[in-house]
SELOTOR-761403 format. One record per atom (N, C-alpha, C, O): residue number from 1; atom name; x, y, z. Coordinates in steps of 0.2 Angstrom, whole numbers. Example, Ala and Ser with C-alpha at 12.3 -4.5 7.8 and 13.67 -1.06 7.14 Angstrom:
// residues 2
1 | N | 66 | -28 | 39
1 | CA | 62 | -22 | 39
1 | C | 66 | -16 | 39
1 | O | 71 | -17 | 42
2 | N | 64 | -11 | 35
2 | CA | 68 | -5 | 36
2 | C | 64 | 0 | 39
2 | O | 67 | 6 | 40
***
This chain:
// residues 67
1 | N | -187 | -171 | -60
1 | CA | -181 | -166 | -60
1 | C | -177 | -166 | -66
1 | O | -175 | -171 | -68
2 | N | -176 | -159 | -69
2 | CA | -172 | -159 | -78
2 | C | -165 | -160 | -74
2 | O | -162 | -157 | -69
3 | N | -161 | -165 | -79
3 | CA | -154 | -165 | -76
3 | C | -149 | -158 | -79
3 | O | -152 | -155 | -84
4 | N | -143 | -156 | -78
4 | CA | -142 | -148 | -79
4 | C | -139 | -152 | -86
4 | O | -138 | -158 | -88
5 | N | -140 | -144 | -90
5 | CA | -136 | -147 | -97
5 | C | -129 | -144 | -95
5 | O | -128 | -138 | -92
6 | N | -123 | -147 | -97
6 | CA | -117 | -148 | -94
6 | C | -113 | -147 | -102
6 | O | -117 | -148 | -106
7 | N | -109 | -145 | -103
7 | CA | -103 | -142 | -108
7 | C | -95 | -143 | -108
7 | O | -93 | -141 | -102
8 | N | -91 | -145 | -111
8 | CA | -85 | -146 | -110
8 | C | -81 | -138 | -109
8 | O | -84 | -133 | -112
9 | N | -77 | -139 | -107
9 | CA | -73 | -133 | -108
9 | C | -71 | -130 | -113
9 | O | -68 | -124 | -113
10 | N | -72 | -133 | -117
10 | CA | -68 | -133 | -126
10 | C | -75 | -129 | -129
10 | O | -74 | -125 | -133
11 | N | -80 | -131 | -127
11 | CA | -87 | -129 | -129
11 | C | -88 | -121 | -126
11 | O | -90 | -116 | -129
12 | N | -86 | -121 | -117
12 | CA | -86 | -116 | -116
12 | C | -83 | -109 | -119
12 | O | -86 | -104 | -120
13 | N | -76 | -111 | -121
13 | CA | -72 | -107 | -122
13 | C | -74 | -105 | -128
13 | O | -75 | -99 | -128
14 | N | -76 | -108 | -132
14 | CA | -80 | -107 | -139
14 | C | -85 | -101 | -138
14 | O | -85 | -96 | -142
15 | N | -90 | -102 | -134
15 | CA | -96 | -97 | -133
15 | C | -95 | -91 | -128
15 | O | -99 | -86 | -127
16 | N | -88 | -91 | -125
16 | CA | -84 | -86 | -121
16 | C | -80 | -82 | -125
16 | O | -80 | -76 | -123
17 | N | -77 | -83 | -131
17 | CA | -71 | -82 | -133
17 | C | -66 | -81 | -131
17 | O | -63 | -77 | -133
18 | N | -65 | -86 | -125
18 | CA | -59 | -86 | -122
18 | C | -55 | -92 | -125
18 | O | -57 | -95 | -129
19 | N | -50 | -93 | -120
19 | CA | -44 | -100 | -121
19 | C | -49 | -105 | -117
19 | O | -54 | -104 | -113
20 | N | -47 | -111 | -119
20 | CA | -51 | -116 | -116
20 | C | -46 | -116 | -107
20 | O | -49 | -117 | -102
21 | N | -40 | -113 | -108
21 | CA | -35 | -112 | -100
21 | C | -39 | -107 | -97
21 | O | -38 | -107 | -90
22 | N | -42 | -103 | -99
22 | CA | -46 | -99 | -96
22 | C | -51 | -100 | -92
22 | O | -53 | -99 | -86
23 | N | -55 | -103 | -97
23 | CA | -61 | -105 | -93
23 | C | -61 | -111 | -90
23 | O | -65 | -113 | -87
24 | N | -54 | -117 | -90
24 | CA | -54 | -119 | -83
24 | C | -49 | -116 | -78
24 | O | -46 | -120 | -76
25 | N | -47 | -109 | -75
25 | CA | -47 | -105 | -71
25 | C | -53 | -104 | -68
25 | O | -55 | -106 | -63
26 | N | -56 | -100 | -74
26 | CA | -64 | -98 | -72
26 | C | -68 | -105 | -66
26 | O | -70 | -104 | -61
27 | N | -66 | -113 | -69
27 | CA | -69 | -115 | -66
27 | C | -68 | -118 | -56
27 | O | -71 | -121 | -52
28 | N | -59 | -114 | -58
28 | CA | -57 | -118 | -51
28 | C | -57 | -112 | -49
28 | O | -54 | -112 | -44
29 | N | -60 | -106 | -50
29 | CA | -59 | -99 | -45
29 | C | -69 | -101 | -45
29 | O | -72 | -97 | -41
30 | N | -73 | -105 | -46
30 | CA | -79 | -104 | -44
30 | C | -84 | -97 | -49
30 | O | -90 | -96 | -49
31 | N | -80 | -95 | -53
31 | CA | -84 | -91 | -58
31 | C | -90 | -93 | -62
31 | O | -95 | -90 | -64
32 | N | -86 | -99 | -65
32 | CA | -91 | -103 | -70
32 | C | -94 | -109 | -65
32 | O | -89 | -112 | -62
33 | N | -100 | -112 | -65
33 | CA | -101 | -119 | -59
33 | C | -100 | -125 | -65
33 | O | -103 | -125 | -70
34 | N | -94 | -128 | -61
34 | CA | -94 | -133 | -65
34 | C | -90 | -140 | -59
34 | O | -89 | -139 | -53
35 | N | -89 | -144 | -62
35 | CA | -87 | -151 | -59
35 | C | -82 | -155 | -63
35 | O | -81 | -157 | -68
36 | N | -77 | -155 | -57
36 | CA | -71 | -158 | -59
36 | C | -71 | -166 | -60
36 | O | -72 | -169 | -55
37 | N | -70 | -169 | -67
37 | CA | -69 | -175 | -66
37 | C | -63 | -179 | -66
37 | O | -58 | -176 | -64
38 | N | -61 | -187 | -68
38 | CA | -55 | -188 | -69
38 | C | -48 | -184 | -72
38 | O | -42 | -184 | -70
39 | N | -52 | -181 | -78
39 | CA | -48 | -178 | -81
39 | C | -49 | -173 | -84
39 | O | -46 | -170 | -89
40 | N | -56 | -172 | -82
40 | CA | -60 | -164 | -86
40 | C | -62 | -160 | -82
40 | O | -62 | -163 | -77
41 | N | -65 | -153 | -82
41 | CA | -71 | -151 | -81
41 | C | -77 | -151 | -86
41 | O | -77 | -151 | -92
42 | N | -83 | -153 | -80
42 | CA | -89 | -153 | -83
42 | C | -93 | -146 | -83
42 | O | -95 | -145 | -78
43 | N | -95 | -141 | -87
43 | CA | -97 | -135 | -84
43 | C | -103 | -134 | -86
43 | O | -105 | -136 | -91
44 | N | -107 | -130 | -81
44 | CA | -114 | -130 | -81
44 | C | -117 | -124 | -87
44 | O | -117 | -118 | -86
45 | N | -119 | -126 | -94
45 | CA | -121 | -122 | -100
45 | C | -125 | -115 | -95
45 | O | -125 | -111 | -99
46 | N | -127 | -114 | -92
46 | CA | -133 | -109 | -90
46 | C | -128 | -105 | -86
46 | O | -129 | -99 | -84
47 | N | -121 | -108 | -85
47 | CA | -116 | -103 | -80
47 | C | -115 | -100 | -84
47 | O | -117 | -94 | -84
48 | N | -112 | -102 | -91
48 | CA | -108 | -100 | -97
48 | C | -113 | -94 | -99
48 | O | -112 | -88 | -99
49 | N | -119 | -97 | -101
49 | CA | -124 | -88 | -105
49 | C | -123 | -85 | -98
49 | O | -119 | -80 | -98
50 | N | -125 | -86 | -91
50 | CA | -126 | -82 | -87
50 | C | -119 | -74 | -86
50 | O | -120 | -68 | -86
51 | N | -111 | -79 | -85
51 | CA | -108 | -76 | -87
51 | C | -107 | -71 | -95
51 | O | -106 | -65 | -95
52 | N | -109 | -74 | -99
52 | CA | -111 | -70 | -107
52 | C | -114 | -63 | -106
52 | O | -112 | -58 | -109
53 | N | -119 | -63 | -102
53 | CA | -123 | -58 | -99
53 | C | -120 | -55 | -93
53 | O | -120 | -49 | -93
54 | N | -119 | -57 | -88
54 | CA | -114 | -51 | -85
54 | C | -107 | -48 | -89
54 | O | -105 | -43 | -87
55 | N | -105 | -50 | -92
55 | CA | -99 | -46 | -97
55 | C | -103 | -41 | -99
55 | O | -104 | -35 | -96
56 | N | -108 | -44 | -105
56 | CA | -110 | -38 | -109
56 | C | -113 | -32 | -105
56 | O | -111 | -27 | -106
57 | N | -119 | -34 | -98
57 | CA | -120 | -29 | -96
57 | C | -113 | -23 | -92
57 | O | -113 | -17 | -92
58 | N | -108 | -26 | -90
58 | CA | -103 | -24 | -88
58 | C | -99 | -20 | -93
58 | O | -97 | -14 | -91
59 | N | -98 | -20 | -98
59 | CA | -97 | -18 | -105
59 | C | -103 | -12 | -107
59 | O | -102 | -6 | -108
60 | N | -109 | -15 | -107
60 | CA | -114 | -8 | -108
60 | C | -111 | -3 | -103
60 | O | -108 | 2 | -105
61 | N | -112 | -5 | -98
61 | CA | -108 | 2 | -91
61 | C | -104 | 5 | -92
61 | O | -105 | 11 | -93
62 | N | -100 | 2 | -93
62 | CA | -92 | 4 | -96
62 | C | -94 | 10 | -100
62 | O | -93 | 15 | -99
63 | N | -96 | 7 | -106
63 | CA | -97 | 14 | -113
63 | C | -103 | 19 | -109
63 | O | -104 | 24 | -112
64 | N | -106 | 18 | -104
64 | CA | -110 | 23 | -104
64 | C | -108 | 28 | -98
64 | O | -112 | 33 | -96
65 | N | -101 | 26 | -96
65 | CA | -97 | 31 | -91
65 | C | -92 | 34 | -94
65 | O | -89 | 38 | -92
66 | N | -90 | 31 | -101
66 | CA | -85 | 34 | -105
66 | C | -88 | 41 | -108
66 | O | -86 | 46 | -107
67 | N | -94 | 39 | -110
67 | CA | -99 | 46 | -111
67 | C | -98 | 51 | -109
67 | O | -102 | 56 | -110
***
């Protein structure tokens, strides 16, 4: 069994371009899966693309109802 590949928040935010405060909201509201540790979140790399690709698809809708 492959163990998840995991990402810090600082990493997430990076590949989001959000605040690193952001995406941990994202992680305590359950948007992004991630895992709270002593003093971080852990977040699961495949939440982060998965989320990247619903923006954009939501973003393509968008411009194609402004049409």
């Amino acid at each position: 069994m492959a163990k998840k590949q995991t990402i810090t928040t600082a990493e997430a935010a990076e590949m989001l371009g959000l605040a690193e405060r952001t995406v941990q909201r994202l992680c305590q509201t359950g948007e992004l899966r991630a895992e709270k540790g002593t003093r971080s979140w852990t977040v699961e790399k495949v939440s982060v693309k998965e989320l990247i690709k619903a923006r954009q698809k939501a973003l393509k809708a968008k411009k194609a109802r402004a049409k």
